[in-house]
C-alpha positions in Angstrom: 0.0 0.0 0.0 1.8 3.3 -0.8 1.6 6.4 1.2 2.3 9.6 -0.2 4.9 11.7 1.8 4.0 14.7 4.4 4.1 18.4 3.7 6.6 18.3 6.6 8.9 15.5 4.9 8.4 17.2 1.2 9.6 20.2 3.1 12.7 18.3 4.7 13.7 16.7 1.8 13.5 19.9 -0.3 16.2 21.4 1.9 18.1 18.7 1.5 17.9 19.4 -2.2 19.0 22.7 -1.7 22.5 21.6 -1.3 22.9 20.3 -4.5 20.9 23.4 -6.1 23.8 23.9 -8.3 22.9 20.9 -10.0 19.3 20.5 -9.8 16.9 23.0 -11.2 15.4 24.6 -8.8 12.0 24.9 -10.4 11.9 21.5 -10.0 13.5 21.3 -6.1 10.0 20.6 -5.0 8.7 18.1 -7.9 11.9 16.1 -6.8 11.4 16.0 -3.0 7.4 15.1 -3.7 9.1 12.1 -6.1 12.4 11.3 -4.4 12.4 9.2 -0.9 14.9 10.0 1.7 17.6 7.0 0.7 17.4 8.7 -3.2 18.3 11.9 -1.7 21.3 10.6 0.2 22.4 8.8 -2.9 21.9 11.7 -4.8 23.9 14.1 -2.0 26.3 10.6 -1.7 27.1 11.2 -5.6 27.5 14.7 -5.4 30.2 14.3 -3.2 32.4 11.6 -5.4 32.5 13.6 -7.9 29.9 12.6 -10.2 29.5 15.4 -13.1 27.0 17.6 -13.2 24.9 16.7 -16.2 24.8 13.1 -15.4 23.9 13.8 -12.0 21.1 16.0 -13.0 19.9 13.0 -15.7 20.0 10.8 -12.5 17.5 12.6 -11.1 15.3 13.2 -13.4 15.1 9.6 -14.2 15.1 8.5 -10.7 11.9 10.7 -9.8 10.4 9.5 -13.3 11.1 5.7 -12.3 9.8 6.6 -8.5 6.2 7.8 -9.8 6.2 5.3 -12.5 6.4 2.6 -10.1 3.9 3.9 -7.7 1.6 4.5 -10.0 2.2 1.1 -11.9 2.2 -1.1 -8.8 1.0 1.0 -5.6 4.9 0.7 -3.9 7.6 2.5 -3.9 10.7 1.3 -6.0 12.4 -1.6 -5.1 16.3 -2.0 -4.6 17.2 -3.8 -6.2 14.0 -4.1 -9.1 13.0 -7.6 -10.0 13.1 -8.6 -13.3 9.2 -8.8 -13.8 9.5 -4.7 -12.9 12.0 -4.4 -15.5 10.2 -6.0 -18.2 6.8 -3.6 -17.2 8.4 -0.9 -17.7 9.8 -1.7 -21.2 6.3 -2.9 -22.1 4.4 0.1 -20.4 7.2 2.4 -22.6 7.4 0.5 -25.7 4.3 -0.6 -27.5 3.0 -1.0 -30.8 0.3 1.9 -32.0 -1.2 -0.1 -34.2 -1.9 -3.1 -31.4 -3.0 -0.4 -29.0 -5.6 0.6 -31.6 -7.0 -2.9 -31.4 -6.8 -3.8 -27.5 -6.7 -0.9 -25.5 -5.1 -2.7 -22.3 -1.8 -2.8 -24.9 0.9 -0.6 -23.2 1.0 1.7 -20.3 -2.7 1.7 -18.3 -4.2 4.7 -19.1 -4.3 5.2 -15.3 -0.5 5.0 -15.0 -0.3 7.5 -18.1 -3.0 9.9 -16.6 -1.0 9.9 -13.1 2.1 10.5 -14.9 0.5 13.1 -16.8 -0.9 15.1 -13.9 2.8 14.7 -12.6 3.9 16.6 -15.6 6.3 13.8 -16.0 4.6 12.7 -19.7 3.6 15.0 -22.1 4.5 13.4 -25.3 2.2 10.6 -26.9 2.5 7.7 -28.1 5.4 5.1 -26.9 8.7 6.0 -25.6 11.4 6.8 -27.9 14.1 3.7 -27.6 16.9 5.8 -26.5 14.8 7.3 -23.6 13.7 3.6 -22.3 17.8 2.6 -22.5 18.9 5.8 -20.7 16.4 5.5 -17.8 17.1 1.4 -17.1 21.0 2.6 -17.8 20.4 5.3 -14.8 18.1 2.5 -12.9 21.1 0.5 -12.8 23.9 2.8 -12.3 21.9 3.4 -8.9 21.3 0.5 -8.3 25.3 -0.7 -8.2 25.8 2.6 -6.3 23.7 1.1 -3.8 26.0 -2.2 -2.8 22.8 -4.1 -5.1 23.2 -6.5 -8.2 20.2 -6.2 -10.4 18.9 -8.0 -13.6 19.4 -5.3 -16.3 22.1 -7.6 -18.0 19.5 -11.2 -18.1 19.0 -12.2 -21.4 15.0 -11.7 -20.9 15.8 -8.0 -20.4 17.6 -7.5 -24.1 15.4 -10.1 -25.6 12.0 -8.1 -24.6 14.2 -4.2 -25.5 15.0 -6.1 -28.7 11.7 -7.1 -30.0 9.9 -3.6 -28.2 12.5 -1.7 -30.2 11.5 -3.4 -33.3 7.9 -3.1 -32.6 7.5 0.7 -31.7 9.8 1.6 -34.4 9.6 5.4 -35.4 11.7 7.4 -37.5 14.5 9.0 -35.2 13.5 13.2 -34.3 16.0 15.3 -34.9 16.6 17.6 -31.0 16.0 20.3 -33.0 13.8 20.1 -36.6 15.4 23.2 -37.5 18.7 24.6 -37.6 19.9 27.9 -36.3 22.0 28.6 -39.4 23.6 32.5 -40.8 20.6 33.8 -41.4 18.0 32.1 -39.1 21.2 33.8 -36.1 20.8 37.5 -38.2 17.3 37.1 -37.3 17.8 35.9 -33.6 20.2 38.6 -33.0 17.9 41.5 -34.5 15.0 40.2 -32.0 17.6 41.3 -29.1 19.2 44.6 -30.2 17.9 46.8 -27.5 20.5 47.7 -24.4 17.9 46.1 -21.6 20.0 43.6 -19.6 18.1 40.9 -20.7 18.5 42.0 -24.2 22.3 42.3 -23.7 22.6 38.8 -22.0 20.6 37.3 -24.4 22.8 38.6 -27.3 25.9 37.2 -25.9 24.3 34.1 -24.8 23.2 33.3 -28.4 26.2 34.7 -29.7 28.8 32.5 -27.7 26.4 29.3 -27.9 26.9 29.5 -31.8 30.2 30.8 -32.6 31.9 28.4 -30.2 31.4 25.5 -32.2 27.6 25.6 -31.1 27.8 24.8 -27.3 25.4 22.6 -25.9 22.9 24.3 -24.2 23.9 22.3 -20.3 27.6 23.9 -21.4 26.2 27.1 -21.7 24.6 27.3 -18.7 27.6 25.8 -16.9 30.2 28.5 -17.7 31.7 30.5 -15.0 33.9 33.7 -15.4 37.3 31.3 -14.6 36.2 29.7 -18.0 37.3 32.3 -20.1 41.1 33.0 -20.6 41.7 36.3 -22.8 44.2 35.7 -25.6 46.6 38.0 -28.0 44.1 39.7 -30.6 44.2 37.8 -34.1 44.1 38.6 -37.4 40.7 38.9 -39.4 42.4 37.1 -42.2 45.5 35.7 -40.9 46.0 35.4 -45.7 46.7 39.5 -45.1 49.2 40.6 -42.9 47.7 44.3 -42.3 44.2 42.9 -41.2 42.6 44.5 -38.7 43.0 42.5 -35.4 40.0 40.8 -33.5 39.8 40.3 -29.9 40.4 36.4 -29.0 39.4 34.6 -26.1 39.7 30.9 -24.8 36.7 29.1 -23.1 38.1 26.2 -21.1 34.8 23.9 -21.4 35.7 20.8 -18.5 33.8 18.1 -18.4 31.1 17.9 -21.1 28.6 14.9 -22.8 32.0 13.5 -24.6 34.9 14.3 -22.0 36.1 14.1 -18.3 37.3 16.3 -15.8 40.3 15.4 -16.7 40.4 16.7 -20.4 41.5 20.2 -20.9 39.2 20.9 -23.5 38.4 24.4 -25.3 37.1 26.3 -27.9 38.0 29.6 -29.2 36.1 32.9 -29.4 36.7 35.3 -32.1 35.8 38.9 -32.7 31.6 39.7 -32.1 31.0 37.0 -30.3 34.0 38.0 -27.5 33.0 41.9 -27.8 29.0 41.2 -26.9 30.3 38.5 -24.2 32.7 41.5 -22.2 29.5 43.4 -23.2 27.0 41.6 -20.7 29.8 40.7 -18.1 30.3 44.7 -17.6 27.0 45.9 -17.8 25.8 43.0 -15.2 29.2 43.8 -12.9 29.8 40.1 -12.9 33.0 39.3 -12.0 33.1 35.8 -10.8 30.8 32.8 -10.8 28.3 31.9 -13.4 28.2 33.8 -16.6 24.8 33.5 -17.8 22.2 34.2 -14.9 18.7 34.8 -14.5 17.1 38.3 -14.6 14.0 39.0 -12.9 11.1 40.8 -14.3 12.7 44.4 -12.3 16.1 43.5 -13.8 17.6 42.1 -11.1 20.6 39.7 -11.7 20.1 36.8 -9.9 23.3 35.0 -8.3 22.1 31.9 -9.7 22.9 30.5 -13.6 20.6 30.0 -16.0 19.0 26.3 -16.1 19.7 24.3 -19.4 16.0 24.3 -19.8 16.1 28.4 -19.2 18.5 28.3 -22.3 16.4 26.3 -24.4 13.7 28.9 -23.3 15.3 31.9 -24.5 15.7 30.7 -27.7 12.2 29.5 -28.3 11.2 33.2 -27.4 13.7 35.1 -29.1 12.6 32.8 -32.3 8.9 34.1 -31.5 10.1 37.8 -31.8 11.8 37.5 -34.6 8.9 35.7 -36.4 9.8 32.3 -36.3 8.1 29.0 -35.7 9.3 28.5 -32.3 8.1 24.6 -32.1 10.9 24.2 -35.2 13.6 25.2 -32.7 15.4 24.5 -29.9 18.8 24.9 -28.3 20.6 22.0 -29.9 19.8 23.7 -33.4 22.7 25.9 -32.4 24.8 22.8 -32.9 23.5 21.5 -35.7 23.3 25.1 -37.3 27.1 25.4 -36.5 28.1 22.5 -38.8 25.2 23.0 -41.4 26.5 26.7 -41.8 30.4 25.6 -41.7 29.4 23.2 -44.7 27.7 25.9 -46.6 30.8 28.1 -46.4 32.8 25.0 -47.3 35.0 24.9 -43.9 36.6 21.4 -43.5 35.1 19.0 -41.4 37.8 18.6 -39.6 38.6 22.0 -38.6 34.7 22.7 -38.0 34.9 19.7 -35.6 37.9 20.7 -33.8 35.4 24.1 -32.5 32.4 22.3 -32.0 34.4 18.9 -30.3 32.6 16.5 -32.0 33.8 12.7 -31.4 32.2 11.3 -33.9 32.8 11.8 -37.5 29.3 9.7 -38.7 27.5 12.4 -36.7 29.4 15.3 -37.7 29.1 14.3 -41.6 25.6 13.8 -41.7 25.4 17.6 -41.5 27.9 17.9 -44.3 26.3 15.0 -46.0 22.8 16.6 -46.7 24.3 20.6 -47.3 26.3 18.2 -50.1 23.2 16.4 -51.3 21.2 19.7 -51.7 23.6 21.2 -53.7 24.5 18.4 -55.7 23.6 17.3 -58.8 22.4 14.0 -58.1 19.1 15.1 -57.5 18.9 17.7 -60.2 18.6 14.7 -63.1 15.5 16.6 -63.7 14.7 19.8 -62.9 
């Protein structure tokens, strides 16, 4: 029989949260402490502590307040450590169905109780099943907690790959691009014109949007990571180092850490050139920031907040800097600065290489596919008849 927690222990557990607030967006501290129970917390806090990086802890949590409220809802108890097998093979069939079955036998799938309650959660708002990768991701976080807990579980059995296997097959959908559009030259000409007033917001936006494309199109977590002891001024360069009497450009290093593809230990970084440095130096004087996080939040008085942006509040932006300028704000989203940066550095025929040594690419199969289709358009393969 479950219980639902107190106000009182919602409460508690939200200040717990607090100390990891640097991590977890705190527009969702509450959501969590309502989801969480008091031994995720301390694995969370536990976590924290060794080290774990901050994206990956803040996927952890996500998915372990999703699998929390999925399992109450789906079996009236909490979450089990460690999950049985039968537990792991509901969830893949609650999260991977076929739409056509579901058609015919409505009890196909999740319940539509469990989706409703996940739905009132705000923890579901797509329809239709569960994109494969999602489904892998949370049972790969399921059982990263669940080792980190001193507990074997079943997410290696044979049932377990067999039943992903065929649910993969079944529910196939075409793969969804992050974002269906890119941010390329002149979609950025019309993002920046949306921002060209000197409000603060205005200013930080400008430099936000600005540093997120021209450094290799940052993802939008890295953006909101960045601290002032990020960013390392270098000797102005040339505009075209071809002419020796061009004018010079100011030039500065953003030392990135750990992202998605590398560790703590990788001294990764990117280089800023020109517009992109002069709007950044822009914001950082008229906000007086001179340490801590470089993008922050900016209430609706104008008040800095000491706090950085969320990755979500970047993704936000952009969506409503798209709806000023015009644009289809449902075609966009952060990570179309990323795909814009390649998709723009293959229209102006850069190398793939050197594009991929800005925007730190690993692989080369993801990189070219950007490449690949700016080839295809302007090809002549397809223009047999015209």
């Amino acid at each position: 029989m479950s219980i639902d927690p107190t106000a009182s222990e919602i409460e508690r557990r939200a200040e717990e949260l607090d100390a990891l607030d640097a991590i977890l967006p705190f527009d969702r501290r509450d959501q969590l402490a309502a989801l969480l129970t008091d031994d995720d917390v301390a694995t969370l806090k536990h976590l924290a502590s060794e080290g774990m990086g901050d994206n990956t802890l803040r996927a952890l949590a996500s998915d372990l307040g999703y699998l929390e409220a999925w399992c109450q809802l789906a079996t009236g108890s909490p979450l089990p450590w460690p999950a049985p097998e039968s537990l792991l093979l509901k969830f893949v069939a609650h999260h991977l169905w076929d739409p056509v079955k579901r058609a015919e036998d409505p009890s196909h799938g999740m319940p539509f109780e469990v989706e409703a309650g996940l739905r009132s959660k705000r923890l579901l708002r797509a329809d239709g099943p569960h994109a494969p990768e999602t489904v892998r991701r949370r049972l790969t976080s399921w059982s990263i907690l669940t080792r980190w807990r001193g507990l074997t579980g079943a997410f290696d059995g044979p049932s377990l790959k067999s039943a992903l296997r065929l649910a993969v097959r079944t529910s196939a959908r075409p793969r969804q691009r992050k974002s269906k559009k890119a941010v390329t030259g002149d979609i950025l000409a019309k993002l920046l014109n949306a921002c060209t007033d000197e409000r603060l917001v205005d200013v930080r936006d400008r430099a936000l949007i600005l540093l997120a494309f021209a450094s290799g199109g940052r993802r939008r977590s890295e953006v909101a990571a960045l601290r002032v002891g990020d960013l390392i001024d270098e000797d102005p360069v040339q505009a075209d180092p071809s002419i020796p009497d061009s004018p010079p450009l100011p030039c500065l290093a953003i030392r990135l850490g750990r992202t998605k593809t590398t560790t703590s230990d990788d001294d990764e970084h990117v280089l800023l050139i020109g517009r992109p440095v002069t709007a950044l130096k822009r914001w950082l004087e008229v906000a007086g920031i001179k340490d801590g996080p470089v993008f922050r939040r900016i209430d609706q008085w104008g008040n800095i907040d000491r706090r950085p942006l969320t990755p979500q509040s970047v993704n936000l932006i952009l969506k409503g800097r798209c709806r000023q300028a015009g644009l289809d704000a449902t075609l966009f989203s952060a990570h179309g600065l990323r795909s814009g940066y390649l998709t723009e550095s293959a229209n102006r025929g850069i190398p793939l290489p050197e594009a991929m040594q800005q925007s730190l690419h690993k692989s080369v199969i993801q990189a070219a596919s950007y490449y690949n289709n700016v080839e295809r358009k302007n090809g002549r393969a397809a223009r047999l008849i015209v």
